[in-house]
C-alpha positions in Angstrom: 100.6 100.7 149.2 100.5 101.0 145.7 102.7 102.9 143.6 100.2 105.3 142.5 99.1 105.8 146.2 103.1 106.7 147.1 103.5 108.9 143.9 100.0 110.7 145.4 101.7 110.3 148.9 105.0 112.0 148.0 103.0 114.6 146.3 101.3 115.8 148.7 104.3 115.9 151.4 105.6 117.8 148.7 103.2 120.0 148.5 102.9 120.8 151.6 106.4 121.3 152.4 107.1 124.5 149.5 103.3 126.0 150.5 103.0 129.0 151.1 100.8 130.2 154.4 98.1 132.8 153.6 95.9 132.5 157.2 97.9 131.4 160.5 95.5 129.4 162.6 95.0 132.5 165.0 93.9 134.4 161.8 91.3 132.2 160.7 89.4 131.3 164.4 89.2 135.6 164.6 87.2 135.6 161.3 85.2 132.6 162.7 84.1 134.7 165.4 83.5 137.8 163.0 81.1 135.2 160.7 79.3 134.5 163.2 78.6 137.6 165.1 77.3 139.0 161.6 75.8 136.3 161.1 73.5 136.2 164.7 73.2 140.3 164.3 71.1 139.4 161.0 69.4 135.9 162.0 69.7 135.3 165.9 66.4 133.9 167.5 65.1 133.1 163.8 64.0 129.8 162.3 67.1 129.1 160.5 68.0 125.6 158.5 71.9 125.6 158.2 73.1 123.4 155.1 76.6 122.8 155.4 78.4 122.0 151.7 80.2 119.3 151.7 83.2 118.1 152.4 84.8 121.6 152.5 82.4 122.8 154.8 82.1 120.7 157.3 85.4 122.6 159.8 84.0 126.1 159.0 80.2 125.0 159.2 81.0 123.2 163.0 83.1 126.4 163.8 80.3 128.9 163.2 77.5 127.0 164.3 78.4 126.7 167.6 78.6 130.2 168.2 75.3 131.0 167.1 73.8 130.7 170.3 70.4 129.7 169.5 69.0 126.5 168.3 69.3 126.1 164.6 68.8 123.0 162.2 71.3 121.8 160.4 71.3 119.3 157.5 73.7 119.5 154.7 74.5 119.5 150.9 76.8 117.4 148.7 77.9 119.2 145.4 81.5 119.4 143.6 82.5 120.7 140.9 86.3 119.0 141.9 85.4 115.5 142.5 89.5 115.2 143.8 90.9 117.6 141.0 92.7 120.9 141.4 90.7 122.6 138.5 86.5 122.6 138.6 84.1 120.8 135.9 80.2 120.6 135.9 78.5 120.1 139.0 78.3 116.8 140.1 75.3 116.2 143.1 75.9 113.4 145.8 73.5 114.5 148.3 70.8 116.3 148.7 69.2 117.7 152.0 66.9 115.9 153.8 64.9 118.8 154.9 62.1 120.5 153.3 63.2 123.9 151.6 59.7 125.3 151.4 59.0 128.3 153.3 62.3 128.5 155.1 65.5 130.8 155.8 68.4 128.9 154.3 71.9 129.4 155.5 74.6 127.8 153.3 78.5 127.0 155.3 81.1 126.9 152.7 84.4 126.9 152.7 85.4 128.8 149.9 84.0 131.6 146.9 86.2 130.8 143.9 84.6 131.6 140.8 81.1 130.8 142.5 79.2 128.4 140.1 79.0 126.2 142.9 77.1 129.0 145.4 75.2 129.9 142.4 73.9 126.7 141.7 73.0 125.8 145.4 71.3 129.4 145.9 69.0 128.5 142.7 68.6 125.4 143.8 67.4 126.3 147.4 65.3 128.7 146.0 63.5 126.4 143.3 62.5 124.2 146.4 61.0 127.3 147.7 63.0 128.5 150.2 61.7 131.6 151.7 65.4 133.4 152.0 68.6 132.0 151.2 71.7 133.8 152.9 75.5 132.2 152.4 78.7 132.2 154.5 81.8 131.0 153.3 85.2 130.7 155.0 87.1 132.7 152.3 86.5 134.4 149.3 89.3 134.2 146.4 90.1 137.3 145.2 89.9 136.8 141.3 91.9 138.8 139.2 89.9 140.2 136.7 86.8 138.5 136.3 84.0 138.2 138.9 82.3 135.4 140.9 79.1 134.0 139.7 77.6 135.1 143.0 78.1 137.2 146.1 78.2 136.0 149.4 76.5 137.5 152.0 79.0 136.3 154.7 82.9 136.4 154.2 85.7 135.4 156.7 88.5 136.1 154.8 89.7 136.8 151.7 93.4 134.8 149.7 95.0 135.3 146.7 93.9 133.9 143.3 95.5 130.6 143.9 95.0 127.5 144.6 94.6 127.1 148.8 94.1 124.4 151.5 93.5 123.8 154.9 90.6 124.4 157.0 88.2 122.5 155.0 90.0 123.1 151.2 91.5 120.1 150.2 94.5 119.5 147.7 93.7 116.1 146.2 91.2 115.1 148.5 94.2 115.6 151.1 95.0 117.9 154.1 91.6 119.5 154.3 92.4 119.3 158.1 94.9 121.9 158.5 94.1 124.6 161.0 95.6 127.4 158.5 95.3 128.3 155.0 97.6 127.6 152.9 98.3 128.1 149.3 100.0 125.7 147.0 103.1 126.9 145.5 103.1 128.8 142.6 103.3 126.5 139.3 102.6 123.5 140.8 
């Protein structure tokens, strides 16, 4: 291992050792349920293409999707504004869906609202290909202190403090997106 992969290593032990938790595992599978039973009282038995949003989707996306209870097709969406950071920069796209847009109800999986640029830009985006409806869902929502997101979404689990979280899908470094709680990293770091 290299010494900038130990130093990395270290960091995130670190890290993870002086978090704070925000959402207990318990916590966050209650407002998986909730997402999805607003989520089939608006859509259920309708022609719906899910997009998951990648990478930080992909837990929450597999979580709600599977309580739906009616077929659905799913593709998904690559767009960061991260790219392995801890602060955002300009979008950067790595995939694109391989569905047609046009004429179709759009659901968008995230994991998280921060500042919302990314949702923004995804929502434009789906609609420019001609979605008919475009409806989002996102694990958490930050709660910003004062300024606003970019965008609403129309689907919230759960809300965390301004700060900077991980687990279920939200990644520190590219690192411990696979936690079944939220956690957030402690403050100053």
């Amino acid at each position: 291992m290299s010494e900038r992969e130990t130093a990395l290593r270290e960091e995130i032990g670190r890290v993870l050792r002086e978090a704070e938790l925000i959402h207990d595992e318990a916590t966050v599978q209650t407002a998986l349920g909730r997402l999805a039973t607003a989520i089939r009282a608006d859509l259920e038995g309708r022609d719906l293409l899910a997009l998951c949003v990648m990478t930080g989707g992909l837990m929450m996306a597999a979580e709600v999707l599977r309580r739906l209870g009616w077929p659905v097709e799913v593709d998904y969406v690559h767009a960061t504004r991260y790219r392995g950071r801890t602060r955002g920069r300009a979008l950067h796209w790595l995939r694109e869906p391989a569905r047609c847009l046009r004429g179709r109800r759009v659901l968008l999986l995230d994991d998280i609202l921060d500042e919302g640029h990314t949702l923004a830009a995804l929502v434009a985006w789906c609609r420019e290909r001609g979605a008919r409806e475009v409806r989002s869902a996102v694990l958490v929502r930050k709660r910003l202190r004062g300024r606003m997101p970019a965008v609403e979404a129309d689907y919230v689990g759960l809300e965390v403090p301004d700060r900077y979280v991980f687990g279920w899908g939200m990644d520190y470094k590219e690192h411990l997106r696979n936690l079944p709680a939220i956690y957030a990293v402690r403050a100053g770091d």
